[in-house]
N, CA, C and O atoms as CSV, one atom per row, in Angstrom:
chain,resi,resn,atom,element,x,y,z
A,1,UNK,N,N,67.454,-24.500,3.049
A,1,UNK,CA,C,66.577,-24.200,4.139
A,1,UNK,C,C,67.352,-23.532,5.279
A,1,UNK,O,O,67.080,-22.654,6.097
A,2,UNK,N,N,68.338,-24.227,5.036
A,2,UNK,CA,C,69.201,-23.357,6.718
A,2,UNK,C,C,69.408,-21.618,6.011
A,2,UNK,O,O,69.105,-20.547,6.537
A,3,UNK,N,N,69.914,-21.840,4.911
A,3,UNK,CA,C,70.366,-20.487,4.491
A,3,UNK,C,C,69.221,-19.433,5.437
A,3,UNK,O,O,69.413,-18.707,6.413
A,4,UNK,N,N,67.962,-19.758,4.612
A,4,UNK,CA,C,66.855,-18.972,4.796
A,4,UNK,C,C,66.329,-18.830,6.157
A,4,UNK,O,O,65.690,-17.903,6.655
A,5,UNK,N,N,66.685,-19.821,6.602
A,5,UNK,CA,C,66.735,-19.666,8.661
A,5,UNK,C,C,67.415,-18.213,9.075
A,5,UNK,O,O,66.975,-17.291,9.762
A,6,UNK,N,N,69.018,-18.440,8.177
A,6,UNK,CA,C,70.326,-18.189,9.005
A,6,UNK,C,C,69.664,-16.563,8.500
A,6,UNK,O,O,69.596,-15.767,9.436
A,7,UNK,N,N,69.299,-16.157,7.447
A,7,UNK,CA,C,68.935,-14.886,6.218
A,7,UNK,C,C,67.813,-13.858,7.356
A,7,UNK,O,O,67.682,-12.658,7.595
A,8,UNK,N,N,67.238,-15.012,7.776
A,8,UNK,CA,C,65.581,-14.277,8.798
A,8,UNK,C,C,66.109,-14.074,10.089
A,8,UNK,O,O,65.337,-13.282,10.631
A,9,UNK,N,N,67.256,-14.448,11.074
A,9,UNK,CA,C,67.330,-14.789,11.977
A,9,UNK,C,C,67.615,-12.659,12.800
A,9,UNK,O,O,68.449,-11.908,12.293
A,10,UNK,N,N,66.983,-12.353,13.650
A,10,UNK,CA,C,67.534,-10.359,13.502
A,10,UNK,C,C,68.968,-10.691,14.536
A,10,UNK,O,O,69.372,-11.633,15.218
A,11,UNK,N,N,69.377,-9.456,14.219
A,11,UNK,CA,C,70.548,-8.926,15.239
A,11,UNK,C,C,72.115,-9.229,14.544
A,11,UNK,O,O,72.044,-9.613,13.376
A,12,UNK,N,N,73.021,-9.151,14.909
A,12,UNK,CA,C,74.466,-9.062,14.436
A,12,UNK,C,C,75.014,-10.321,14.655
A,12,UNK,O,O,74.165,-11.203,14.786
A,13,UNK,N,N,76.040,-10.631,14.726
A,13,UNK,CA,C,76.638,-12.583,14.055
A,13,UNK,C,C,76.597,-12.979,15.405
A,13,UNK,O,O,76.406,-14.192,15.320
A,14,UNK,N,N,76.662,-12.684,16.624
A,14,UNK,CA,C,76.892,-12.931,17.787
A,14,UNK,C,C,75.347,-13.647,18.137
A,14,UNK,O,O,75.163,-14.850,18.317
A,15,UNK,N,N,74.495,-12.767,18.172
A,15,UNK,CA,C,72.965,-12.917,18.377
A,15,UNK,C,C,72.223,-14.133,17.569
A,15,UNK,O,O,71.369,-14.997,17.768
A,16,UNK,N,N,73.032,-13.688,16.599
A,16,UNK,CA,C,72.615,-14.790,15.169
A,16,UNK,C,C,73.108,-16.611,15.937
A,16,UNK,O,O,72.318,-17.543,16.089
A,17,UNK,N,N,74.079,-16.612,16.162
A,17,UNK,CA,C,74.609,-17.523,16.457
A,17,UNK,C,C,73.729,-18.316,17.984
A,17,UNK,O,O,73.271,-19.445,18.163
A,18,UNK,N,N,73.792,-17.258,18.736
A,18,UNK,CA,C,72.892,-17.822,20.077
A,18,UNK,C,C,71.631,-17.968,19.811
A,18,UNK,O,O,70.980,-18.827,20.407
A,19,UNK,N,N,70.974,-17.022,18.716
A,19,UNK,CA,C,69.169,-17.840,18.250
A,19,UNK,C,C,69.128,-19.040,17.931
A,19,UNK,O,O,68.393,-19.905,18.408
A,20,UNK,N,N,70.525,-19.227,16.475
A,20,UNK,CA,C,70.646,-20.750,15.692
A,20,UNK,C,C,70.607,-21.512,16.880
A,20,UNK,O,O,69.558,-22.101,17.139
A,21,UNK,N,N,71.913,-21.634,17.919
A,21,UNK,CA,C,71.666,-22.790,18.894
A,21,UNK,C,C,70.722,-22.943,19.975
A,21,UNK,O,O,70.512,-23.872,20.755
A,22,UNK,N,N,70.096,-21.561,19.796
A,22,UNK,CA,C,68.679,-21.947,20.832
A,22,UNK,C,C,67.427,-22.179,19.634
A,22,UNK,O,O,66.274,-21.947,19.995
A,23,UNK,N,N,67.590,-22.478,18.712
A,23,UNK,CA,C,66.479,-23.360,18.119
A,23,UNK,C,C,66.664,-24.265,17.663
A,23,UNK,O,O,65.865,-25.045,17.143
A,24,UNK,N,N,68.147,-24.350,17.812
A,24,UNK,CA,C,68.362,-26.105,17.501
A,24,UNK,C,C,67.880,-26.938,19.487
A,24,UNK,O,O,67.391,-28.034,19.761
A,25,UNK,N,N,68.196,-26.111,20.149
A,25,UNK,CA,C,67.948,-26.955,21.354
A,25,UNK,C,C,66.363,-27.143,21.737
A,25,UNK,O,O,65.786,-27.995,22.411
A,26,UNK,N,N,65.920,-26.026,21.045
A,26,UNK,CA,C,64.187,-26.187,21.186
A,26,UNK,C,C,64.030,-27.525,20.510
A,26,UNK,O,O,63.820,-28.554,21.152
A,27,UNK,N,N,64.164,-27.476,18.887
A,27,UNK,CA,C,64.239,-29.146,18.309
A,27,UNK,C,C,64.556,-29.885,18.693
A,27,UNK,O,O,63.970,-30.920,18.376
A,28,UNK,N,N,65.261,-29.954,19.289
A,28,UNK,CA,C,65.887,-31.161,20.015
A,28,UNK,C,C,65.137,-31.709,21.025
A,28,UNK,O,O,64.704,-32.832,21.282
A,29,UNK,N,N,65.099,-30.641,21.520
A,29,UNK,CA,C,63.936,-30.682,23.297
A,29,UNK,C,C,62.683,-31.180,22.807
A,29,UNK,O,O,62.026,-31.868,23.588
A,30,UNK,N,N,62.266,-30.978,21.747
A,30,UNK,CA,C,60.553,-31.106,21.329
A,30,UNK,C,C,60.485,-32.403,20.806
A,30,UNK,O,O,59.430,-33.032,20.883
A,31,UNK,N,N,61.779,-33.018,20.130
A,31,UNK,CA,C,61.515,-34.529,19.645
A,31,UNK,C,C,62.103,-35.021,20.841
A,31,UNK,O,O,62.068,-36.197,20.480
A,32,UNK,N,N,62.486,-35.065,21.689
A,32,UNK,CA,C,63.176,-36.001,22.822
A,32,UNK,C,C,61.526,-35.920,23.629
A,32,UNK,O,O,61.028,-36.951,24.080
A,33,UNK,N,N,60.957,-34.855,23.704
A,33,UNK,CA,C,59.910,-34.832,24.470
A,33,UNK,C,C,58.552,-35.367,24.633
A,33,UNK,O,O,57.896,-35.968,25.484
A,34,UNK,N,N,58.386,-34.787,23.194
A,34,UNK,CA,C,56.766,-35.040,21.946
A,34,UNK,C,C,57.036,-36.224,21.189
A,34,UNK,O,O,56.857,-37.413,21.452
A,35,UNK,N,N,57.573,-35.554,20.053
A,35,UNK,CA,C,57.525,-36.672,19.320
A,35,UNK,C,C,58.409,-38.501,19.409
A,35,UNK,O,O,57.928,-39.556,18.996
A,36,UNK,N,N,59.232,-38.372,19.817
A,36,UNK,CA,C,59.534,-39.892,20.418
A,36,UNK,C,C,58.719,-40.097,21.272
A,36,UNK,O,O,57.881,-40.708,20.609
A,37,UNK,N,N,58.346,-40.047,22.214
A,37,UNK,CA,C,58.002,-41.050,22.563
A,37,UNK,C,C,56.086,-40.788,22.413
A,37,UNK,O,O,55.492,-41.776,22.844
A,38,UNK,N,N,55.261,-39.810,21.964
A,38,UNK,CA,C,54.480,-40.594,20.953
A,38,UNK,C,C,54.742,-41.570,20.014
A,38,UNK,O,O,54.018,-42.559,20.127
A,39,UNK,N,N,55.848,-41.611,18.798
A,39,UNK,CA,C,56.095,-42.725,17.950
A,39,UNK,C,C,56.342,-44.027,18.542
A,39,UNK,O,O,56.189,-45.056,17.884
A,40,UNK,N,N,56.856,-44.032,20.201
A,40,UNK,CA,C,57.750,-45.401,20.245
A,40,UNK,C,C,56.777,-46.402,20.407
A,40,UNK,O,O,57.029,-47.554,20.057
A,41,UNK,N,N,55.421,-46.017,21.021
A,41,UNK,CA,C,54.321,-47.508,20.491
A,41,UNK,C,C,54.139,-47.791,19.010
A,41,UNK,O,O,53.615,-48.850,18.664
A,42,UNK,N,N,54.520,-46.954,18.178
A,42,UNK,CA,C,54.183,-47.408,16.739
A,42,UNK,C,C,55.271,-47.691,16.730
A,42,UNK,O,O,55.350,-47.111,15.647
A,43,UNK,N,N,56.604,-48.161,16.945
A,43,UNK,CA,C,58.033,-48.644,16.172
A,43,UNK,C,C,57.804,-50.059,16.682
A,43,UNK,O,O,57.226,-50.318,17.737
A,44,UNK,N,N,58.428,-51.155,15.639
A,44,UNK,CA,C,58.487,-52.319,16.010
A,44,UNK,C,C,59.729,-53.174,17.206
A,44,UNK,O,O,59.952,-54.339,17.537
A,45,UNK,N,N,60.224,-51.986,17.508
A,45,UNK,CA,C,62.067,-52.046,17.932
A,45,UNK,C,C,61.516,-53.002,19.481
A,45,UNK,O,O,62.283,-53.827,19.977
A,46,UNK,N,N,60.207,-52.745,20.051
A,46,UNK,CA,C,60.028,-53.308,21.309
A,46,UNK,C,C,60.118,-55.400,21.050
A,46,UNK,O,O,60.565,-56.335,21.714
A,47,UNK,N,N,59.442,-55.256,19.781
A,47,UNK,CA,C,58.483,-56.758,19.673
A,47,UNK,C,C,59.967,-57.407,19.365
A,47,UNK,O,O,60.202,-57.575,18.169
A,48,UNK,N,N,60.903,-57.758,20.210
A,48,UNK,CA,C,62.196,-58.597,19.215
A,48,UNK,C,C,62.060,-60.135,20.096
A,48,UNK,O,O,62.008,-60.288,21.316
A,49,UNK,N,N,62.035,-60.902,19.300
A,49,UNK,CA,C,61.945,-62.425,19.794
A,49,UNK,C,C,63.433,-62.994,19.510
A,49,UNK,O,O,64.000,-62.933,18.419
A,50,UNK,N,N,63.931,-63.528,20.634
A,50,UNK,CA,C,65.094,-64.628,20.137
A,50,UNK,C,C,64.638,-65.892,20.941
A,50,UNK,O,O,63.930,-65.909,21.949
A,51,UNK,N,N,65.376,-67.274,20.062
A,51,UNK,CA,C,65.020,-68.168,20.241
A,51,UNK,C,C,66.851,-68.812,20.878
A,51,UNK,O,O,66.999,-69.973,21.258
């Protein structure tokens, strides 16, 4: 899958390189944003009981 990222990505190795890490930071940004913390009421990690 990365291949085919890295295969589609336009411009010369320089360009290539600053798209890869600006769509890894979009991913990043979008689960730190969206998706955690929609999921964190469904994870059980809150409910911990000690006795």
């Amino acid at each position: 899958m990365y291949e085919w990222i890295w295969r589609h990505l336009p411009g010369p190795l320089a360009l290539r390189v600053v798209e890869a890490l600006l769509l890894v930071a979009v991913v990043v940004t979008l689960l730190m944003f969206v998706v955690f913390p929609w999921a964190e009421p469904l994870l059980p990690f809150n409910n911990v009981t000690t006795e």
